[in-house]
C-alpha positions as CSV (number, residue, x, y, z in Angstrom):
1,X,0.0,0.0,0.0
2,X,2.8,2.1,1.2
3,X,4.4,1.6,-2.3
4,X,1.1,2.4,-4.1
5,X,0.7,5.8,-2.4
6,X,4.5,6.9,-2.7
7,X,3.9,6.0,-7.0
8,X,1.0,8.9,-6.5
9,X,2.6,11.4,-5.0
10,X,5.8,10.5,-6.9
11,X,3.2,11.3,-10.3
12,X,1.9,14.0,-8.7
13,X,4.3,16.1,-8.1
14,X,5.6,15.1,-11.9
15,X,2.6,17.0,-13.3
16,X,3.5,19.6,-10.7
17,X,6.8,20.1,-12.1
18,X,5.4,20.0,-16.1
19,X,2.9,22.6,-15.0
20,X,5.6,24.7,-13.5
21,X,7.8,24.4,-16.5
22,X,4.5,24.8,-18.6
23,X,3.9,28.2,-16.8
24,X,7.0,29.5,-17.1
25,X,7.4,29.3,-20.9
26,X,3.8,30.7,-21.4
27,X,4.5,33.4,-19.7
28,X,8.1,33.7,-21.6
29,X,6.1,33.7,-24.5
30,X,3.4,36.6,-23.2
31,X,6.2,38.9,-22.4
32,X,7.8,38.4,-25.8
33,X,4.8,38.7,-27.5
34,X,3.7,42.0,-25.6
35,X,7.1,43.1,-26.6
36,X,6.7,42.6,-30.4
37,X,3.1,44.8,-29.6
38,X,4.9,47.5,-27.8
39,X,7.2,47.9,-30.5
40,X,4.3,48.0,-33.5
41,X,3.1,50.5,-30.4
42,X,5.7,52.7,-30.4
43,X,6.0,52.2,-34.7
44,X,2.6,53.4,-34.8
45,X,3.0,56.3,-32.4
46,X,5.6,57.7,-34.1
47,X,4.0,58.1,-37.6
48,X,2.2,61.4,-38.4
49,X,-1.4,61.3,-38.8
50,X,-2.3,65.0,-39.5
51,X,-2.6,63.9,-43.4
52,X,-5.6,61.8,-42.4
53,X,-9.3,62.7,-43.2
54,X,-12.1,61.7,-41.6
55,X,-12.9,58.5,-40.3
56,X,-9.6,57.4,-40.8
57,X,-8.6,60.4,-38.3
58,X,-10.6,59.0,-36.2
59,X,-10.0,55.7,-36.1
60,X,-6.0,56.9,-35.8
61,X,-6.9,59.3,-32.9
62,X,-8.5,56.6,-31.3
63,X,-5.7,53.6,-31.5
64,X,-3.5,56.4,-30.3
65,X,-5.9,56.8,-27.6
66,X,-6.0,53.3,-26.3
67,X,-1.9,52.8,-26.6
68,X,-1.6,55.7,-24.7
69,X,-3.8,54.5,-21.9
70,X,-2.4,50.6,-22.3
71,X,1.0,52.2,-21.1
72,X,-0.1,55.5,-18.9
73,X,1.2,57.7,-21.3
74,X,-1.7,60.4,-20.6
């Protein structure tokens, strides 16, 4: 019995480990993609807009808008 328990607890602490290891690279891979956004962020920020006309002004206004709030840049 003794054996039977230890195999448990022996597997579950395996998929505690693989979900740890599984964790960490997901949230490598977040960072790296919010990264790659902040950059197209920043890309995007730093194009004029003042040759845009209607909706299109406004629909640039507002991206700039919500980047601006994403990273407190009131």
């Amino acid at each position: 019995m003794n054996r039977r328990l230890q195999d448990i607890r022996d597997l579950g602490h395996q998929r505690y480990e693989i979900m740890k290891e599984r964790v960490a690279e997901t949230k490598k891979f977040n960072e790296m993609q919010e990264a790659g956004q902040m950059e197209k962020d920043i890309e995007f920020l730093s194009k004029p807009i003042d040759h845009l006309q209607d909706d299109a002004l406004i629909l640039a206004q507002m991206r700039r808008q919500k980047i601006r709030e994403k990273y407190l840049f009131f």
